[in-house]
C-alpha positions in Angstrom: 0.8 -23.0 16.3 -1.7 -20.2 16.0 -4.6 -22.5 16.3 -4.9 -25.0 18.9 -8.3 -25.5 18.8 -8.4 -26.6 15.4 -5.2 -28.7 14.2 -7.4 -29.9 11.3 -6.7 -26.5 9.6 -3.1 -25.9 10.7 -1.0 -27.1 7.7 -2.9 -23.6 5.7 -1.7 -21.6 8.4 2.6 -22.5 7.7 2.8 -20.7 5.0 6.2 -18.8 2.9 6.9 -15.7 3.5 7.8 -13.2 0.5 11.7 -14.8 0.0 10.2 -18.5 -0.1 10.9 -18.9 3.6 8.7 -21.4 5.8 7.3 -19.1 8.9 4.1 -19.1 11.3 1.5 -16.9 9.4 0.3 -13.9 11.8 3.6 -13.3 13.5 3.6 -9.4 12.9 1.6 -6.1 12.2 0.9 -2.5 12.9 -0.3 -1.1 15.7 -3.3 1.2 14.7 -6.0 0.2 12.5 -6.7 4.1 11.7 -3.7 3.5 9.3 -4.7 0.1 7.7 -4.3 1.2 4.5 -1.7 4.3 4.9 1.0 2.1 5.0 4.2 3.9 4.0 4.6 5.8 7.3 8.3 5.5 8.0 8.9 2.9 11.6 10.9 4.9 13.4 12.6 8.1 14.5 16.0 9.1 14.6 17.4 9.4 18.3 18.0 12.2 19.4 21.3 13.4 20.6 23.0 17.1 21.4 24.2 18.4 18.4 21.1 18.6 15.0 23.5 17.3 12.4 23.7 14.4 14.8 20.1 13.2 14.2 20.4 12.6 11.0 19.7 8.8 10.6 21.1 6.5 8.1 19.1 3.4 8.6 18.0 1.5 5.5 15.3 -0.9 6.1 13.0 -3.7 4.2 9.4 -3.6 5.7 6.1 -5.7 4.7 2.8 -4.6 6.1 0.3 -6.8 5.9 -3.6 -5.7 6.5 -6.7 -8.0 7.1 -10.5 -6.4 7.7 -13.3 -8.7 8.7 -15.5 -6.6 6.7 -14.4 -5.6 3.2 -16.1 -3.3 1.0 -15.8 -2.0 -3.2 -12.1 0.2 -2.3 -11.2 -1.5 0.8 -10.0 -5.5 0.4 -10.0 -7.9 2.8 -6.7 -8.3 2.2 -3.5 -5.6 1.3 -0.2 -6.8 1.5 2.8 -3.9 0.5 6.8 -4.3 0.6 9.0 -0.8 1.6 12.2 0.1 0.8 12.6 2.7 3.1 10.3 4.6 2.6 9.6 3.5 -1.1 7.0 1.2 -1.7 7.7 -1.2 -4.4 5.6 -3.8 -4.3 1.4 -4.6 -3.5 -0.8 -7.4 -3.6 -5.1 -7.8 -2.7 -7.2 -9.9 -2.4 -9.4 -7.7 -5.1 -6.7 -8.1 -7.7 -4.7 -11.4 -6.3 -1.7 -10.4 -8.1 1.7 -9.5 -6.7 2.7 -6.3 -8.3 5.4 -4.1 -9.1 4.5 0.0 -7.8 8.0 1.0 -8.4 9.8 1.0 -12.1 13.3 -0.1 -10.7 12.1 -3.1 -9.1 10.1 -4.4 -12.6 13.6 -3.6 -14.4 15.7 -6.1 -12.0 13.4 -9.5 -11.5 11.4 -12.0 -14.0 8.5 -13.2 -14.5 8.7 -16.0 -11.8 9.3 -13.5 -9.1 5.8 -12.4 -9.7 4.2 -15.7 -9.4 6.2 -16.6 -6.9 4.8 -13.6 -5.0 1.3 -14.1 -6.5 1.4 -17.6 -4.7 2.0 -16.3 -1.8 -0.6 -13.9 -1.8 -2.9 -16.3 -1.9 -1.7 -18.3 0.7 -1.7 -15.2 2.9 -5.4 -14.2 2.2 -6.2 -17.6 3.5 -4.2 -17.6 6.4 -5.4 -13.8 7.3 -8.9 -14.6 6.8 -8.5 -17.8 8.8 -6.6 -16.0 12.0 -9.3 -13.2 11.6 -11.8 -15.5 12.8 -10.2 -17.2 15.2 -9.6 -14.0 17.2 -12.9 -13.0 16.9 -13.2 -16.4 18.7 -10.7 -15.2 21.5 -12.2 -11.9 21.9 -15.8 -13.4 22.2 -16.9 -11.4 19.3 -19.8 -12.2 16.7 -19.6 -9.3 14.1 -18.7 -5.7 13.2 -14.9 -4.3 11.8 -12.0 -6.1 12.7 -8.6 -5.4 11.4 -5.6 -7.6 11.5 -2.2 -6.7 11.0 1.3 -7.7 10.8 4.1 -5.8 10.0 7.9 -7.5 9.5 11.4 -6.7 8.2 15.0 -6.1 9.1 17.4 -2.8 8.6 20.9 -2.1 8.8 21.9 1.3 10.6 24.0 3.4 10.5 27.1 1.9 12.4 26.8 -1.4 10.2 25.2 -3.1 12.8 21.1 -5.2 11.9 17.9 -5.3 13.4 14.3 -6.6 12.8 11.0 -6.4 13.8 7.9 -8.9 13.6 4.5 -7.6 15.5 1.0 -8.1 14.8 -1.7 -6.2 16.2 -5.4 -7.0 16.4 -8.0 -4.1 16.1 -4.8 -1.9 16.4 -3.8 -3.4 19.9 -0.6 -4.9 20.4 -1.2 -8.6 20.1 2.3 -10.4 20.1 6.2 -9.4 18.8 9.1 -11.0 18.3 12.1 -10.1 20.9 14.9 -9.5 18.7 17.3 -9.2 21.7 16.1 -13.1 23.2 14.5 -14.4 19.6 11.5 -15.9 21.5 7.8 -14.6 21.1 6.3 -12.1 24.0 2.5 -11.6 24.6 1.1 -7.9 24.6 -2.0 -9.3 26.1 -3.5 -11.9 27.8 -5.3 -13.6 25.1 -1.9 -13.8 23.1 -0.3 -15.9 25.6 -1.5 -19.4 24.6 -0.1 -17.9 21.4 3.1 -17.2 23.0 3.5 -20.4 24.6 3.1 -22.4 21.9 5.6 -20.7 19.4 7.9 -20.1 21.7 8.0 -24.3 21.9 8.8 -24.5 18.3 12.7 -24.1 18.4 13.5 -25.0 15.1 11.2 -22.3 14.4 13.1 -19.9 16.6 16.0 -20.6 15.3 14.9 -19.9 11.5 14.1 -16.6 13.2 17.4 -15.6 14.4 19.2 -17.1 10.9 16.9 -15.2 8.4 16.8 -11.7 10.7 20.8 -11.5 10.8 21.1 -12.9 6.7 18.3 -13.8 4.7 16.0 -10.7 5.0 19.6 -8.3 5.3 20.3 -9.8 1.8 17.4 -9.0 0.1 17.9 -5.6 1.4 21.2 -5.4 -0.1 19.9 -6.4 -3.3 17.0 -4.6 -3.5 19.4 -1.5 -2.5 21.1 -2.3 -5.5 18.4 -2.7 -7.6 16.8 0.8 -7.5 20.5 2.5 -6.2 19.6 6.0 -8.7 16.1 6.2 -7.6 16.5 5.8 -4.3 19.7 8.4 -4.3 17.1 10.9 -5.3 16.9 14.2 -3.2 14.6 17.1 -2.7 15.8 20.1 -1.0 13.9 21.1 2.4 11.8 24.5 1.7 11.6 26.6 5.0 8.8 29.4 6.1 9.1 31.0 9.8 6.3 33.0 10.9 5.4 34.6 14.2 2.1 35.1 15.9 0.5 36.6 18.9 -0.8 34.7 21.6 -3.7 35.5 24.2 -1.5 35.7 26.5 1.0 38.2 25.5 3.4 35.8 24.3 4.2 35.3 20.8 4.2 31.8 19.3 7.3 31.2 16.5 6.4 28.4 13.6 8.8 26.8 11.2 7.9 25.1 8.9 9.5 22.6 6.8 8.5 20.8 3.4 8.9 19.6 0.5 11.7 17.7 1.1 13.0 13.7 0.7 14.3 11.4 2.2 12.1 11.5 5.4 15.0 12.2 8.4 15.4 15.6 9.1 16.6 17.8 12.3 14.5 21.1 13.2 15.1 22.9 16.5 14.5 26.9 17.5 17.7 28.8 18.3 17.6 32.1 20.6 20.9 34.3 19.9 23.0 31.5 18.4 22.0 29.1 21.3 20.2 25.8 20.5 16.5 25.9 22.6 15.6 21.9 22.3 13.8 21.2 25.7 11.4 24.4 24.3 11.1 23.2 20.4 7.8 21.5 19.9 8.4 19.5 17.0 4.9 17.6 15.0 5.2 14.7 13.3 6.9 14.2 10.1 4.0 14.2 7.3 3.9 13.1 3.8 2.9 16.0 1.5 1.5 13.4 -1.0 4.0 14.1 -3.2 6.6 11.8 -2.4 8.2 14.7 0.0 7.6 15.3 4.0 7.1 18.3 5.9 7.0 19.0 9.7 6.5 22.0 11.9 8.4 23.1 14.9 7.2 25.8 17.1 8.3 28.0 20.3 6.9 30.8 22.7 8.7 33.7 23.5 8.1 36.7 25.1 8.7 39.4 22.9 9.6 41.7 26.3 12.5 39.8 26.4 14.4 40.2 22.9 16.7 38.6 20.8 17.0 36.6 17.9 15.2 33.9 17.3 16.0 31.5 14.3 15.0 28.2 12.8 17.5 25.8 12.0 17.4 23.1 9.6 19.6 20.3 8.9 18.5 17.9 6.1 20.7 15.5 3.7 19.7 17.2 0.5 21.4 20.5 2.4 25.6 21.0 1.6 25.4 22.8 5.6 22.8 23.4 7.9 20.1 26.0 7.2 19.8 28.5 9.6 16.6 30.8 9.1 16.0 33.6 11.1 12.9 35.5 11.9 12.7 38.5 10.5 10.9 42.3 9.3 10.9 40.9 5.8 9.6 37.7 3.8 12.3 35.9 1.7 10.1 33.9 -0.8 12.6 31.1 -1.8 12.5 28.1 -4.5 14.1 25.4 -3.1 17.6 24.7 -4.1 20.7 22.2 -3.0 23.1 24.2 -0.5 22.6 26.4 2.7 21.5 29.2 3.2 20.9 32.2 5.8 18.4 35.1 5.9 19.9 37.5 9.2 18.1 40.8 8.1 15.9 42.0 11.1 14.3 40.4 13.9 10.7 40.6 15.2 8.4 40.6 12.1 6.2 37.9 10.7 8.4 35.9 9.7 10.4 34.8 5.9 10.6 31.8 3.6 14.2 30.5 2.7 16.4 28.2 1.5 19.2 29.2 -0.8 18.6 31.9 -3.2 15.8 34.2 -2.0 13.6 37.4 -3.3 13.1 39.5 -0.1 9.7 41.6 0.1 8.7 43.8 2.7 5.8 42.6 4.8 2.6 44.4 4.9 1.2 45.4 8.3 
């Protein structure tokens, strides 16, 4: 399958995946090795459509990452394995520790003793298999030494209009190597030395097959039941905290920031208004960051020109949030603790900037 070269050490390389289930071993991964180990970064992005509310994702999803380096070191295994609910991870195994392990309580609460070894197994089997691929790409790529890292990253979701989906990549030193087609279920090449690799999974239909049948039930299963399992923990919510500040530019413009944080779940809508009006082609929205904390923050800026007035506000729309938040920049500073409803701060225009949501202290700003 992965190894054509050398058949004699094939049977290690068909190993189980975490539910027990028969499947080529380096079928999927992520695609940068600057985040081998910062695993829980969410897979995608809500789409974007007219209306804020409207970008609100409901996807749930079951991920695996799995991680290999070609040179480990004391804090950084050759091997790291970790399963996500979402965005909760909940389970880990390395090669350091060889155990399959719990990281989230309601997950320990719902399975035995035999789920563990079951997963421990499997781990080993996997380190195997990862060190095993490791150096046959290396092979491939011509290459005699230094840092390599391998990934794979698999899973299935089910969105928000009921229907499934899945994913299965793998990456070598953080290039696209190979990924499943969910759409065709046969394997596509990202590059040329994955094509032998290509060819020959893609002639394993019964293989293919297994594909299509554990995507669309046997991984959307698991996901059900692990939804289940930690239901209260995962129906937690933290309320989005939001600061709007202005700033001068060298140009004469002045540059508006919002920012968001401390909130949870991850999916969130931030766009710049101008006198009631949505500005979305000017918003330039970051990335949406963990805090460390278990809640995510993001920042959304816009340049006006402060010749031209109007108001200017921020708004916010965010699941722990009864209505939208609309936050408008203003002559005072509203320092706010975060809090479950909306909110609005309206008084004056063209200061710094305030802090809201929900109940707020408003101070004057110092010049």
């Amino acid at each position: 399958m992965w190894l054509p070269h050398e058949k004699v050490l094939q049977p290690l390389l068909v190993i189980p995946d975490v539910h027990d289930n028969v499947i080529p071993p380096l079928s999927a991964c992520l695609p940068s090795p600057k985040a081998v180990f910062h695993c829980g970064q969410h897979l995608r992005e809500c789409h974007k459509q007219s209306r804020v509310v409207d970008t609100m994702c409901a996807t749930h999803s079951l991920r695996y990452f799995h991680t290999a380096v070609s040179d480990p070191e004391p804090g950084l295994p050759a091997y790291v394995s970790v399963g996500y609910l979402d965005d909760n991870l909940f389970v880990e195994c390395d090669s350091d520790s060889g155990r399959y392990k719990p990281r989230a309580q309601w997950i320990k609460d719902n399975v035995g003793a035999d789920y563990w070894e079951r997963g421990t197994k499997r781990g080993i089997a996997q380190v195997q298999a990862f060190g095993i691929g490791m150096r046959i790409l290396m092979e491939r790529y011509n290459q005699t030494g230094g840092f390599h890292t391998l990934q794979r990253r698999s899973g299935c979701e089910i969105r928000e209009d009921g229907s499934i989906g899945g994913s299965r990549q793998l990456a070598y030193d953080g290039d696209d190597f190979i990924s499943f087609d969910m759409n065709t279920y046969t394997w596509v090449a990202a590059v040329k030395e994955a094509e032998i690799t290509q060819r020959r999974w893609n002639e394993d239909t019964a293989d293919l097959q297994y594909r299509k049948q554990y995507t669309e039930k046997g991984c959307i299963e698991w996901l059900r039941k692990y939804q289940q399992y930690g239901k209260e923990a995962l129906q937690g919510r933290e309320p989005a905290a939001v600061e709007v500040l202005g700033k001068a530019t060298p140009d004469g413009l002045t540059r508006l920031s919002c920012r968001v944080y401390g909130f949870y779940p991850r999916d969130i809508a931030v766009t710049w208004m101008k006198n009631g009006e949505m500005r979305e082609q000017e918003t330039q929205r970051g990335d949406i960051l963990p805090s460390g904390d278990g809640t995510y923050q993001i920042q959304a800026t816009l340049e006006i020109d402060p010749k031209e007035g109007g108001r200017y506000s921020c708004l916010v729309d965010h699941n722990s949030l009864t209505k939208p938040l609309n936050v408008f920049w203003g002559e005072e500073r509203a320092e706010c603790l975060s809090g479950r409803g909306g909110g609005e701060y309206t008084e004056g225009r063209g200061g710094l900037g305030n802090m809201v949501p929900g109940n707020c202290r408003k101070t004057p700003i110092s010049t």
